[in-house]
N, C-alpha and C positions, 0 to 999 in steps of 0.2 A: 399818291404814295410811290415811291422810290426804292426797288427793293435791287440792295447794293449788294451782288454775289458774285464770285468766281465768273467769269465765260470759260464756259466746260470748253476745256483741250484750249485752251488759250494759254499765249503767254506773259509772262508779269507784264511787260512792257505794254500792250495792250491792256490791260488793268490799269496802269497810268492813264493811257489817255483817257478811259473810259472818264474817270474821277477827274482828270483836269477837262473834262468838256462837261460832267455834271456842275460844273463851280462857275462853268459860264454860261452854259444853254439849261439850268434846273432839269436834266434829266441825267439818271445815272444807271448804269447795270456794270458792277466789277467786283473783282476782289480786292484785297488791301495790301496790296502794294506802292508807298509811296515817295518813289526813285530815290530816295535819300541816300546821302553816303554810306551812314552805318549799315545800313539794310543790304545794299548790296556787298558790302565788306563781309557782313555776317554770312553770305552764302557764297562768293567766289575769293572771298579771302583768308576768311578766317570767322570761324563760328560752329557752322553746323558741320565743317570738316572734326571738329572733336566728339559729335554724336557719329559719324557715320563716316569714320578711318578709312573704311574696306574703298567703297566708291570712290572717296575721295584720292584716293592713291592713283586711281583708274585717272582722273581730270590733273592731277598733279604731274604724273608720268607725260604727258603731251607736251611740257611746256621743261625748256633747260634751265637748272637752277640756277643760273643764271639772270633769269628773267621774271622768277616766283616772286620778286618783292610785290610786280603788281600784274596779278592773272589774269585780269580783263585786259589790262593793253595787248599783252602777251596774245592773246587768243584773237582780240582783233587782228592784229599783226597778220595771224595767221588764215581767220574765216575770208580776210581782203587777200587774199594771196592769188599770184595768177597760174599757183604750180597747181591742181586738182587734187592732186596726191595731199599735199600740206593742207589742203582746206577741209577735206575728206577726213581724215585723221583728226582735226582738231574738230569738227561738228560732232563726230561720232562719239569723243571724251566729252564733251560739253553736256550733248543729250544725254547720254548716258549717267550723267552726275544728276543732272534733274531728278531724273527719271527714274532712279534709283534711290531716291530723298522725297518721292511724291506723296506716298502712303506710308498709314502706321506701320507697318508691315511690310516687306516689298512684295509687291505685286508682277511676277513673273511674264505675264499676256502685257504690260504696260510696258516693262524694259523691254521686252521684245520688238513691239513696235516701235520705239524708242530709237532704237536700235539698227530701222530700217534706216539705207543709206538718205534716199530725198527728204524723210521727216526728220533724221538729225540735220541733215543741211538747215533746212528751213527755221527750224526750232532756234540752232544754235546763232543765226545768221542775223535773224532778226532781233532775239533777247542781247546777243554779247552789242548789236549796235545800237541799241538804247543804253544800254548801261552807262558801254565807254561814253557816251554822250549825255549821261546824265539825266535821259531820261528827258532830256530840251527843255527843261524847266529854268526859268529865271533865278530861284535858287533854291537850295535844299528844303525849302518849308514852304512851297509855292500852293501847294494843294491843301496844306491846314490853314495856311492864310486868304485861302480865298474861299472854305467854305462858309461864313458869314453870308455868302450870296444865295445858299440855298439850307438856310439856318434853320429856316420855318417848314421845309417841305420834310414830311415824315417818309422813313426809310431801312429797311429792315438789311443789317448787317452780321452774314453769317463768316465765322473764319472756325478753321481746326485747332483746337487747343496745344496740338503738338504738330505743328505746320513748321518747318523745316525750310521749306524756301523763304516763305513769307510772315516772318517773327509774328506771333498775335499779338504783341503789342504796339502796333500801327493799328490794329483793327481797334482798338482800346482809344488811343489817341485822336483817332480818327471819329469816334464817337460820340468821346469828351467835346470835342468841336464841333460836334454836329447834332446842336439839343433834339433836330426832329427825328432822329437815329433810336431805334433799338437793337442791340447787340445780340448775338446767338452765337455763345461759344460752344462748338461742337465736343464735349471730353475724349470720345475717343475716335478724333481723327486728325489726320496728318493735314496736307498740303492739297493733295486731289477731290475735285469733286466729285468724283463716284464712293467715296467712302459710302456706306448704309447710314451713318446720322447725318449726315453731310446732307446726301440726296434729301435726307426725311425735311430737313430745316430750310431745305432750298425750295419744295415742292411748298411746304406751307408759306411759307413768304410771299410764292408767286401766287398763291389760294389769293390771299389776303389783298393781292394787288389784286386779282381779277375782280373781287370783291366790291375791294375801293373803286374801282373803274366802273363797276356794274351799278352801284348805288349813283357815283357822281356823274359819270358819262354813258346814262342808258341808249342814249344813239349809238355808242361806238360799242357798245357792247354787244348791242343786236346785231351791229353789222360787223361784229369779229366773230360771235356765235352762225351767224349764217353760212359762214367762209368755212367752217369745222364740217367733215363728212359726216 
């Protein structure tokens, strides 16, 4: 069993790979992100800026209107920049837009850390250079067209009903293509996985896989229980 969920504090882009290396090594652990044009339009272009105005002003303010037709170039431009100051500035809008669209609600101790200067580096550095790059996919449909390779292995798919960075309707599609999938729409959470149903649907999924592993592979179960204090 394959239980396909968020990697807590991770970012989209990491979620890609995780799913483009389930479709060719049959292992998988991600969320539902998958690099597509719209997807990322929908959050650095235009989308979830009309749920969530306030933030969004914060990630729009960083970039000269000038250069708002397309906000990811725009932002590469500047996380590649060799001024510090310019780099610094635009990670710290970047994170902060996540960060602030993570939970149903916003979560104050999240933007906070968010907010620190090394975690927006990193955050912003590594998501804007997948995006602008597509994510290195062959083409926009690369990850539903290759899960037929792991059509038959069952896998438990949780996403937040009101997820803001990452539309649920990838996690829907992604399903549909994926017969050995079951889906767990969380109703009341956003984007992050510390949500309370969030966590609940992610704990039992990984029950189920220790489960599956215990009934199918009782050698590696003993010797993953031994390894436990």
């Amino acid at each position: 069993m394959v239980a396909v969920r968020r990697l807590v504090g991770e970012p989209a882009c990491n979620r890609v790979r995780a799913v483009a290396s389930a479709a060719r090594a049959r292992n998988c652990s991600s969320g539902i992100f998958l690099g597509r044009e719209h997807e990322i339009r929908w959050f650095n272009q235009w989308g979830a800026s009309e749920v969530f105005p306030e933030p969004w002003a914060v990630y729009l303010k960083a970039i000269p209107a000038a250069e708002r037709d397309d906000l990811v170039a725009a932002y590469y431009r500047r996380l590649t920049s060799l001024d510090p100051d310019v780099v610094n500035a635009a990670a710290r809008a970047w994170a902060y837009w996540e960060a602030a669209t993570s939970f149903l609600e916003t979560n104050s101790a999240h933007l906070a850390r968010w907010s620190e200067d090394r975690l927006a580096l990193a955050v912003a550095r590594i998501e804007c250079h997948y995006v602008h790059h597509r994510a290195f996919l062959r083409c926009d449909s690369q990850l539903l067209d290759d899960m037929p390779r792991i059509s038959n292995v069952p896998g438990i798919i949780v996403h937040g009903r009101y997820d803001m960075v990452c539309p649920v309707r990838s996690a829907l599609e992604l399903h549909t293509a994926w017969p050995g999938s079951v889906l767990r729409i969380v109703s009341d959470a956003g984007h992050a996985a510390f949500e309370p149903g969030t966590v609940h649907e992610l704990i039992e999924a990984t029950d189920r896989y220790a489960e599956f592993n215990a009934f199918n592979h009782p050698q590696l179960a003993r010797a993953s229980a031994a390894n436990i204090d």
